[in-house]
Each structure stands twice: as C-alpha cells, then as structure tokens.
C-alpha positions in Angstrom: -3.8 -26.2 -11.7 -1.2 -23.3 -11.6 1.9 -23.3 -12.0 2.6 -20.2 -10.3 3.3 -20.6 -6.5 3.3 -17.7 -4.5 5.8 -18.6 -1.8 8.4 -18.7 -4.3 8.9 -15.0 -3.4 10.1 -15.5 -0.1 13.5 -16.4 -1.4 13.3 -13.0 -3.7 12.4 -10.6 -1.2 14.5 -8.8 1.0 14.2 -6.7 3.8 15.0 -2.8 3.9 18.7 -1.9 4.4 18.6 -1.9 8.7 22.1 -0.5 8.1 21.1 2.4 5.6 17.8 3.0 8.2 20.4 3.1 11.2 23.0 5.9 9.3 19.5 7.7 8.7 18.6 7.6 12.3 22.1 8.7 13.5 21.9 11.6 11.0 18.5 12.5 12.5 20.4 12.4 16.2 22.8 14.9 14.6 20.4 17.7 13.2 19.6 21.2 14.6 16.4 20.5 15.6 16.1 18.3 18.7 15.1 14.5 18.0 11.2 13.8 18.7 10.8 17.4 17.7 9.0 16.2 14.0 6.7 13.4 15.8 6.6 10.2 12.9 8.0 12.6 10.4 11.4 11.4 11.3 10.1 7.3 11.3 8.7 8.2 7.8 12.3 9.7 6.5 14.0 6.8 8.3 11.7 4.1 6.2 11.9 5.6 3.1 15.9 5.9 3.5 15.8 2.0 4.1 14.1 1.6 0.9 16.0 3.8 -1.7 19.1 2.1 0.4 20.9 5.9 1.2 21.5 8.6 3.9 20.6 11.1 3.2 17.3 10.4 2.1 16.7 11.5 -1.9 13.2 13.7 -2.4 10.1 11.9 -4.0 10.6 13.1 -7.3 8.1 10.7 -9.1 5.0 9.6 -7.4 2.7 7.7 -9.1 -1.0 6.8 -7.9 -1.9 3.3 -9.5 -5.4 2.0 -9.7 -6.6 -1.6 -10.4 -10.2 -1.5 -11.5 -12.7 -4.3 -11.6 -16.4 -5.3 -11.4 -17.1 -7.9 -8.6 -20.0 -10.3 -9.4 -21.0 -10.2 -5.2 -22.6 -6.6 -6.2 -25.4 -7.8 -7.8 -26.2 -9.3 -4.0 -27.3 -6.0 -2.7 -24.1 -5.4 -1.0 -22.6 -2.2 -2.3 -24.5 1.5 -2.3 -23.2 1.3 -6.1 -25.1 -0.6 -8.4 -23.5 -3.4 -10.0 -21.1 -3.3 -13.0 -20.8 0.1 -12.7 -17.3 0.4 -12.1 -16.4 2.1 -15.8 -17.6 5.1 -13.9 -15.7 5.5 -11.2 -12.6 5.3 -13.9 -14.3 8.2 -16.0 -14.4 10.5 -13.1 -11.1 9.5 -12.7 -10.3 10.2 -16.1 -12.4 13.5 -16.4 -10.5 14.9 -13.3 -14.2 14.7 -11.4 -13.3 12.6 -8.6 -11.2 13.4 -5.4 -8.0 11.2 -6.4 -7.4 13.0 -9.8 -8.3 16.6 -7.8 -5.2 15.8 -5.2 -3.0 14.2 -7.7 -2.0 16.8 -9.3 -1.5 18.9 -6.8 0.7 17.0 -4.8 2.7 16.4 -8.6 1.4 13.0 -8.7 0.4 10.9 -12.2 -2.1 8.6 -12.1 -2.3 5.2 -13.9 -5.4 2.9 -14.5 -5.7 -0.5 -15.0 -8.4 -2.5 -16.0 -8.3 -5.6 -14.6 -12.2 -7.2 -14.7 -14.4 -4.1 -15.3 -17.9 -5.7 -16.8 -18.3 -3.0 -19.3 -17.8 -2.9 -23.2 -13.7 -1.9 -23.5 -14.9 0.9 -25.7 -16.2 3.2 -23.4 -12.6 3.5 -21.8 -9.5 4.4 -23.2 -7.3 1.4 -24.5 -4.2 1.9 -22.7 -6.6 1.3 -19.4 -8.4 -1.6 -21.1 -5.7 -3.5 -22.8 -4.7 -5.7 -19.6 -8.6 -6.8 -18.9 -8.1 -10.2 -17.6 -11.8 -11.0 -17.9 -15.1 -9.1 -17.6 -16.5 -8.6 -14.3 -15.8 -11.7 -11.7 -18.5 -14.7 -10.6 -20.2 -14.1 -6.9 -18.4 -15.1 -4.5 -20.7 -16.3 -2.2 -21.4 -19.2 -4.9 -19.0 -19.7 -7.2 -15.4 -19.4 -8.3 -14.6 -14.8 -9.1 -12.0 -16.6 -11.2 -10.7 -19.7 -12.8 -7.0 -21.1 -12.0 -5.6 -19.8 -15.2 -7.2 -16.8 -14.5 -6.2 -16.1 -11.0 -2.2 -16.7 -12.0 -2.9 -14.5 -15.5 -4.6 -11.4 -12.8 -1.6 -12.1 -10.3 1.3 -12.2 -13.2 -0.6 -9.2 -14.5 0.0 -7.2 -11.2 3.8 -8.3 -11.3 4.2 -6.7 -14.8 2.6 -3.3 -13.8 5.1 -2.9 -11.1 8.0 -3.9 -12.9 7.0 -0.9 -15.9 6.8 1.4 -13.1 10.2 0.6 -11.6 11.2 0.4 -15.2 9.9 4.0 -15.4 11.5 5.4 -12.9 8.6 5.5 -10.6 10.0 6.3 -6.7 7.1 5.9 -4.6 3.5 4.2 -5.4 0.5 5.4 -4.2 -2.1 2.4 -4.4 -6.0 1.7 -5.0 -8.8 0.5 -6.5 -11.5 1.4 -8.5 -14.6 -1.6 -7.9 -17.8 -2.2 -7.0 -18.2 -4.9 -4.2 -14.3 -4.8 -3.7 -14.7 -4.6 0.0 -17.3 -7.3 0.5 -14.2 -9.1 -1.2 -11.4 -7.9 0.5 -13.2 -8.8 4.2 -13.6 -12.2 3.0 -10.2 -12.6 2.7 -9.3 -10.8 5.8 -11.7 -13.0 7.7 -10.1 -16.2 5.8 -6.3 -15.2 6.6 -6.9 -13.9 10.3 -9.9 -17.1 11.3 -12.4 -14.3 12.4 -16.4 -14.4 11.6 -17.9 -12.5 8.8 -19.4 -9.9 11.2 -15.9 -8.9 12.8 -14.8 -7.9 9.2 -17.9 -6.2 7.6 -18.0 -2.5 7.6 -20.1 -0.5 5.6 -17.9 0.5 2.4 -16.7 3.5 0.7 -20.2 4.4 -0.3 -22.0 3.8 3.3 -24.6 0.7 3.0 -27.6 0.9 5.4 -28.3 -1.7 7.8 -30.6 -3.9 5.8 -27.6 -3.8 2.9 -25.1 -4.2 5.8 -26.7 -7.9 6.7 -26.4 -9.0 3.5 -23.2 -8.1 3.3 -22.6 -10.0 6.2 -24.4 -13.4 4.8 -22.6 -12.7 1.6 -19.3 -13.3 3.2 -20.0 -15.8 5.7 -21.1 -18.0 2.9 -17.8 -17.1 0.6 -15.7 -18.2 4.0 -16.9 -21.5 3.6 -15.9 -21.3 -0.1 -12.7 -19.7 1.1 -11.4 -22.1 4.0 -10.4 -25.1 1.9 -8.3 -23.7 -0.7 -6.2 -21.1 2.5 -3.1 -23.3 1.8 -2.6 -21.7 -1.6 -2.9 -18.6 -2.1 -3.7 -18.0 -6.1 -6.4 -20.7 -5.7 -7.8 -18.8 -2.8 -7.4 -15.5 -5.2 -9.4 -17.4 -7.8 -11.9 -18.8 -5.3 -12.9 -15.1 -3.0 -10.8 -12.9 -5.2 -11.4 -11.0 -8.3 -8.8 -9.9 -11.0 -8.0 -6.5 -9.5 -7.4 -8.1 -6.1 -5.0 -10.9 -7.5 -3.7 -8.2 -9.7 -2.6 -6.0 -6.8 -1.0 -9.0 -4.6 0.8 -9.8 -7.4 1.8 -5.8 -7.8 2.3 -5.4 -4.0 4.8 -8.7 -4.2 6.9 -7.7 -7.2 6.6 -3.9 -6.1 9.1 -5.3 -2.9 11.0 -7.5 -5.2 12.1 -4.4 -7.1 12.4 -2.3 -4.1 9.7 0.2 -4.7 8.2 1.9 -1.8 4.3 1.7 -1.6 1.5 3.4 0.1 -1.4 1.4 0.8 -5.2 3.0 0.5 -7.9 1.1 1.9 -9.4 -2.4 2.9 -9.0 -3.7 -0.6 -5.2 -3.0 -1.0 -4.7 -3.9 3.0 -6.4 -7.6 2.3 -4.1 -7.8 -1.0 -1.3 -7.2 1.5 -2.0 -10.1 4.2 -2.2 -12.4 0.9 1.0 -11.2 -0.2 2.5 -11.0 3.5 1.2 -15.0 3.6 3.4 -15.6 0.9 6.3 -13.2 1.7 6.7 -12.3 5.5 9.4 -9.5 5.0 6.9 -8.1 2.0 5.0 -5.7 4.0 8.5 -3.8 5.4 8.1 -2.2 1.7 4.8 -0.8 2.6 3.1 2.6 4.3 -0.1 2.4 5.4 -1.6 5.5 4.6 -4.7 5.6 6.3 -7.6 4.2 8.8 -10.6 3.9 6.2 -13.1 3.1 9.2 -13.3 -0.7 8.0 -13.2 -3.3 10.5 -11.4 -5.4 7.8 -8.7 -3.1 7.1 -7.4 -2.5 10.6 -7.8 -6.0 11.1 -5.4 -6.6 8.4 -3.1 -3.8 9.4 -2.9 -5.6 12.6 -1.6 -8.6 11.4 1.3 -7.4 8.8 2.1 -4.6 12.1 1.6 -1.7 10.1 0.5 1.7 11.5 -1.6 4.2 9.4 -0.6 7.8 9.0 -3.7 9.6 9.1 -7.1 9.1 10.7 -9.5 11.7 8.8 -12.3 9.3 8.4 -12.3 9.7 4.7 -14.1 6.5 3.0 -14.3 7.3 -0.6 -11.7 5.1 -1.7 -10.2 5.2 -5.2 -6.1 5.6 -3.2 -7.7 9.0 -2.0 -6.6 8.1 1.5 -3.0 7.0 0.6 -2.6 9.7 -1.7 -3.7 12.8 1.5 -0.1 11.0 3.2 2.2 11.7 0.4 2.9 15.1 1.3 3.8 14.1 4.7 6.3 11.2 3.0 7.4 14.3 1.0 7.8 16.6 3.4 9.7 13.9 6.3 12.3 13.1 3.2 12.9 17.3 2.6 13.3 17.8 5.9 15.8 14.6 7.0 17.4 15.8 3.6 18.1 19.7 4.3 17.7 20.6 7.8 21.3 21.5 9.0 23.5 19.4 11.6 23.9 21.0 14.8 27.4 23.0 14.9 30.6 21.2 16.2 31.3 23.0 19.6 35.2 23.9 19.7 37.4 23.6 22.8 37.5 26.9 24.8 40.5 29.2 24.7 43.2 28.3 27.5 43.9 30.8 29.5 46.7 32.8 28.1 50.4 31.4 29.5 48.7 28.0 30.6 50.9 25.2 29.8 48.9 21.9 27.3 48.8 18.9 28.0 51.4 17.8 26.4 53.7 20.7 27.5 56.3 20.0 30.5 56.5 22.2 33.3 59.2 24.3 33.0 62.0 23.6 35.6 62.2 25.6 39.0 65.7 27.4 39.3 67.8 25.9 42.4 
C-alpha cells in the first residue's frame, strides 16, 4: 500500500498570481503597438508574468528541456514501429547531438537533462548521471500485468518530485518537457481513455514513429484490455500509475505536480506528458494553470487530454517525433512574447493643448467690467 497520496497537493498548489496577470494585461493596453496587434503573443507574456509573479515580465534566461526515459513492457505486443527495449537509443541520439531535440536546443540556448527512469538496458551503456535514478528496468505489459509494483509507482512519482525541485533549485525558469520511450503512447492513451471514460479506439493514434494498420489494431486491443486493468484502481491515482503506468510516466506526474508547487512554468510535448497532466490535474485541479501546451502531436489521446485540463496548443506543425521536440519549436515564441511585453515602449502621454494666448483658466476670475 502507499503511503503517498496524490491529493495531498491540492492544499500545496496555488494558482497563478490573477493580480500580477491583470497589471500585465493593463501594461499591454498601455504599449505603442495597438492591443490584438501580436495575436497569442500577448496571452503567452500575460501567463508567464502570472507565473514568475511580476510586471513587467523578466526574459527566459534558463530554459531547460527535461526528458524522462523508459522501456514500456506493452512494446514487445507489436504496438510501437520501434522494437522493444530499445529506448537507450533514442537517449544516445540524444546524447550524440543526432536527434532533432538536441539540434534545436541549442539553438534556442536550451540545456537538456535525461533521466532514466525504467530504460531495459544494461546502465553501462549510458552515462551515470542519466542512469543513477533508474527506478527499475523496463515496466511489465500492461495489457496483463502490473508496469509497476506500489512501492515502485510512489518511488517513480517521488522520483519526478525531486527532479523538479533540483531544477527550481538550479535556477531553472521555464521547463520544456518529454520523453524518451518505446510504447509510451500505447501507455499514455490508456490513461487518457481511463481518466476521460472513452473506448480504446477514440484514444489510439498511430505514435511518433507511424504504426501501420495491422500494428494500429493491436494497439487498440492492447489498451482496451489494460482499461479493464485500469478502471478499478481510477480512485487512486499512484495505484493506477503502478497498474497502466510505467516509471517515466509516474516520474513525470510527479515532476509536473511539484514543478507547480515550486512555481516553475512548464511546456508540455506530446501525448505522454499531456496524460501525465490529467493524472496530475485529477489530483490537483489548479496544477495545469502552471502549464503551456506546446503543441498538437496528431494523437487522438493528446487532444483529448488537452481538452479536459482546457489547455490550448501553440503550434500545429504536425511534427510527431517526440522526444519534447514539439514543446521545445514554442520556446521561442514564449521567448519572444516575454521580450516584447518587456521592451516595447508605452504609448506617449498626450499633453493638454496650448490655450489661446490671453484666455483666462479655469480657475481664473473674470476680471471685473468698469461701471
């Protein structure tokens, strides 16, 4: 049994400062450039000036991309384009600067921080500051069994909680979030479709890797036979982790949760992070007010989930590859709203016109008429 309950942080987490968000939308009413002119630049400016809690809005000064990595037993189903256990290379392309998330991140002046959660590799083909956290190796098939025990689930979740403190710790303004797995969506739907009471089919989409239709089906069967698995244990949320989750995924609700406890902004990728979010939101109801949505992956899971926690992507570029590629393409626009609320100038003060020369104020008599 755990001992760690979820809706404890209800009672810790508070909602952005609405007065701080109201000063930044009054200064917005005030600058040289007509309001509406910068479309949801200025919502973006006005969200992040709720979060760091000041008008005007500071710059992003260090983003961070952090990735939770795991194996997820369901691969080895035939659900994934990626063959199972075969996450420990998505990390080394990662690592090696040959993947899309490393390219971007350090252009947009971005660091990027991996953590193993439940890869199913030996820990020495990665480096040990990305091993060191492994919960456990790889997770059990959801469709069947447990991905994790009890102790497990609250060890993944407390886990998550830890990395985000370190990164407020370290002075860390603005997250960027993902995940580096193999079967992590077939996951993530499951719990979408648990949280929101919808059929497997309304929730399976075809992954970062596209699946064919054959792969697609069992997909499909994979997760209607987790749901069953699933429904029982929806009144507590780390058993439900333990039951359809996987270390990475109970490792990012917990991250998401304590990320909003300390008041760190977070951008959201895909339909992993988005299902870690409607487990956290169950928990917390104010949680996702601390959270962007970066982008629409494509996955019927994903904007199912944004639905729910009423959260409205930034960009729709149809990229699927995952890995917090999506959330990282909005940090420039984040960026860029918080420079331009910060330094475009308020419009000029108009003065009174000049009275005509000789006319009396108003607070001058009229001189006396001669009798």
């Amino acid at each position: 049994m755990s001992t760690l309950n979820l809706d404890d942080f209800s009672d810790l987490i508070e909602r952005p400062d609405g007065g701080v968000r109201r000063d930044a939308e009054e200064r917005r009413e005030r600058l040289a450039v007509p309001p509406g002119a910068l479309g949801r630049l200025d919502e973006l400016a006005e969200w992040l000036a709720a979060a760091q809690g000041r008008v005007p809005v500071k710059p992003i000064e260090r983003p961070r991309v952090v990735l939770f990595a795991a194996d997820h037993g369901i691969a080895a189903q035939g659900v994934s384009a990626r063959a199972a256990s075969t996450g420990h290379e998505l990390v080394r392309a990662v690592l090696e600067g040959a993947s899309p998330v490393a390219v971007l991140a350090g252009r947009f002046g971005a660091t990027i921080r991996i953590v193993d959660a439940g890869l199913d590799c030996d820990p020495e083909l990665l480096p040990a500051d990305v091993t060191g956290h492994r919960i456990r190796r790889g997770s059990g098939r959801i469709d069947v069994e447990d991905a994790l025990t009890a102790e497990e689930a609250e060890a993944a979740v407390r886990l998550g909680m830890r990395i985000a403190d370190e990164e407020a710790d370290s002075g860390t303004d603005l997250v960027v979030l993902g995940d580096l797995s193999v079967g992590g969506t077939t996951v993530a739907a499951t719990l979408v479709a648990a949280l929101c009471g919808t059929d497997a089919s309304v929730v399976t989409g075809r992954g970062g890797l596209p699946i064919d239709d054959l792969a697609w089906m069992r997909k499909c069967a994979a997760i209607r036979d987790a749901l069953r698995r699933a429904r029982p244990v929806l009144g507590d949320q780390v058993a439900l982790l333990a039951a359809v989750g996987g270390a990475d995924v109970a490792a990012i609700t917990g991250f998401l949760l304590q990320c909003a406890v300390r008041r760190t902004p977070v951008i959201l990728d895909g339909v992993v992070s988005a299902a870690c979010g409607l487990v956290a939101q169950r928990a917390a109801f104010r949680a996702p007010d601390w959270w962007l949505a970066g982008q629409a992956s494509g996955e019927p899971g994903q904007a199912k989930a944004l639905d729910r926690m009423a959260l409205n992507p930034v960009l729709d570029h149809g990229v699927t590859v995952g890995e917090g590629t999506g959330a990282l393409l909005a940090l420039p626009l984040v960026q860029a709203a918080a420079a331009l609320a910060a330094e475009l100038p308020e419009r000029a003060v108009e003065e009174p016109t000049e009275r005509a020369a000789g006319a009396p104020g108003p607070d001058q008599a009229e001189a006396p008429t001669a009798q």
